[in-house]
C-alpha positions in Angstrom: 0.0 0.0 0.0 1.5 3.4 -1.5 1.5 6.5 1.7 0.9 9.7 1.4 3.0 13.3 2.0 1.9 16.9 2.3 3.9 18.7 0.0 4.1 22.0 -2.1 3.5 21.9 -5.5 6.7 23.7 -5.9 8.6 20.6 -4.4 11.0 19.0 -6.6 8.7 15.5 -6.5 5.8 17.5 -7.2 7.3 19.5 -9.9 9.0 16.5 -11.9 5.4 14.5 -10.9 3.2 17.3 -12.8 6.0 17.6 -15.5 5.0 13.7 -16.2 1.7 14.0 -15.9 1.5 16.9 -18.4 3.4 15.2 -21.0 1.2 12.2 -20.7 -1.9 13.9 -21.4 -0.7 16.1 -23.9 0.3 12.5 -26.1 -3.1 11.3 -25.3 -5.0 14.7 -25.5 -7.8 14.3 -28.7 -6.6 15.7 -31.2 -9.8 17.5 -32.4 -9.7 19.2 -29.1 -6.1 21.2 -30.4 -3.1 21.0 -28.5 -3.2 20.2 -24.8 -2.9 23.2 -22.6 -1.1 22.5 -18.8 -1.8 25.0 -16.2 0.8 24.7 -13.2 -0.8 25.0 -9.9 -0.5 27.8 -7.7 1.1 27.1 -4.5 -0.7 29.0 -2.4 -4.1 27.2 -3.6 -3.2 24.1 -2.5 -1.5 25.4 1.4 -4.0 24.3 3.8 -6.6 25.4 4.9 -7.1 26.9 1.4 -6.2 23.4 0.1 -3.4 20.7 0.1 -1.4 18.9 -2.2 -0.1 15.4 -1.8 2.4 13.2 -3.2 2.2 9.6 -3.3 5.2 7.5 -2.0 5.7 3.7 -2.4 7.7 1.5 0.2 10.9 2.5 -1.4 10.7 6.0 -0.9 9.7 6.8 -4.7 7.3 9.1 -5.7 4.9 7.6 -7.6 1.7 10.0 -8.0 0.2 13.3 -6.7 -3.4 14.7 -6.5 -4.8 18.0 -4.7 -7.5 19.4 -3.9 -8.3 23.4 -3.2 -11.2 26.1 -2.7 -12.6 27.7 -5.0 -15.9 30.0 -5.8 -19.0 29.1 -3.6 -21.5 27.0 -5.4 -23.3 30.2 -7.2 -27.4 28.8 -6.5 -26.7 28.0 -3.1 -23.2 29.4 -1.4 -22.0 25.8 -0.5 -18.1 25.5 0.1 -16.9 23.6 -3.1 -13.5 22.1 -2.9 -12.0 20.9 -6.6 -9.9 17.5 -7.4 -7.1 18.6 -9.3 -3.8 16.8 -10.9 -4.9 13.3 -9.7 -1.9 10.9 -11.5 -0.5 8.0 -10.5 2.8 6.6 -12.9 1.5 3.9 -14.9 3.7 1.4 -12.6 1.4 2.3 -9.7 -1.8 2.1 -11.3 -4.5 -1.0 -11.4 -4.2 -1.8 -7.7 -7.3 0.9 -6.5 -4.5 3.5 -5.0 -6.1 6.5 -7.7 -9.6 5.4 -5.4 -8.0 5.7 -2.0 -6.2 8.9 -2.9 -9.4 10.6 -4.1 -10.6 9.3 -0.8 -8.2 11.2 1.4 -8.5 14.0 -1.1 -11.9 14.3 -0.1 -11.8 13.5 3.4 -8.9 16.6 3.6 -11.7 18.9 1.7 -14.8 17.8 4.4 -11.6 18.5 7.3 -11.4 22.2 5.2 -15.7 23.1 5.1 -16.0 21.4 1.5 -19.7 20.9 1.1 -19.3 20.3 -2.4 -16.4 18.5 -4.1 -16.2 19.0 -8.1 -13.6 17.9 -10.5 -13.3 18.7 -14.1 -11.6 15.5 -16.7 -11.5 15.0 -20.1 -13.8 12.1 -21.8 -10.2 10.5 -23.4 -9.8 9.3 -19.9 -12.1 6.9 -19.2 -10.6 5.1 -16.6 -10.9 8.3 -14.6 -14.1 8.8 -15.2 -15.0 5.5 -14.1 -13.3 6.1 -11.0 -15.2 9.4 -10.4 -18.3 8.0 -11.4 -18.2 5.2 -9.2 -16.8 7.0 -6.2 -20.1 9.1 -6.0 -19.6 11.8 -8.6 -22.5 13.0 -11.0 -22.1 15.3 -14.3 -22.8 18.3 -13.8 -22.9 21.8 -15.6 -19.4 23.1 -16.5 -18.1 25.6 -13.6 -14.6 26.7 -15.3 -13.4 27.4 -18.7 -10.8 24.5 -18.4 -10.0 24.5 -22.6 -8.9 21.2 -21.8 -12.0 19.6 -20.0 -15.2 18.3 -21.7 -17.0 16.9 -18.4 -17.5 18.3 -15.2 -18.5 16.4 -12.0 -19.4 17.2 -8.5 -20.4 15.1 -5.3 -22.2 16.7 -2.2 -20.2 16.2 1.1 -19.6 17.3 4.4 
């Protein structure tokens, strides 16, 4: 079983962790979407309590994965505190063995520690592993609350 670290996104194993993620969805990215467009994440988005970052270690010491999850705007209808997944990866060594579930799980249970009410996460249809993940973890479509060039569903899950 893989452990988890608090970490800035500026840390060297977040860094070169993001840096692999990006270039794997930018080979897989559709390409009648255009060209894949990576945002690096702020730092101070993802410093608790506004949010927290982690990086997934295995029993060797190697990172192997990251995920966050930070605020962002109320829920417009009804003011609930949202929380959003962001930069869930796991290297393709780690994957298969349900850690991408159990780190959305602390994910969201470090949102609900934060006020989330609301968790949302935005993915593109090309990954349909990850939508099966979200999907089965609780998630439901819902309408698109970014501009994420890069996304073509949006989900969100009550909590809290």
């Amino acid at each position: 079983m893989l452990r988890y670290r608090d970490a800035s996104v500026t840390d060297a194993d977040a860094h070169a962790l993001l840096a692999d993620y990006f270039a794997e969805r930018a080979v897989g990215f559709p390409a009648a979407q255009g060209e894949y467009r990576p945002t690096w994440p702020a730092a101070e988005q993802f410093t608790p309590p506004a949010g927290v970052f982690l990086i997934v270690v295995d029993e060797s010491g190697t990172a192997v994965g990251c995920g966050g999850v930070r605020r962002i705007q109320r829920r417009p209808e009804t003011f609930e505190v949202r929380f959003e997944v962001k930069h869930l990866w796991l290297a393709p060594a780690a994957r298969g063995g349900g850690e991408g579930r159990r780190l959305l799980a602390e994910l969201e249970r470090r949102a609900i520690e934060y006020g989330a009410q609301e968790i949302v996460l935005d993915t593109n249809a090309s990954l349909e592993a990850a939508g099966g993940l979200y999907r089965s973890s609780g998630y439901v479509e819902i309408e698109p609350y970014n501009a994420n060039p890069n996304a073509t569903n949006w989900y969100g899950k009550r909590v809290g």
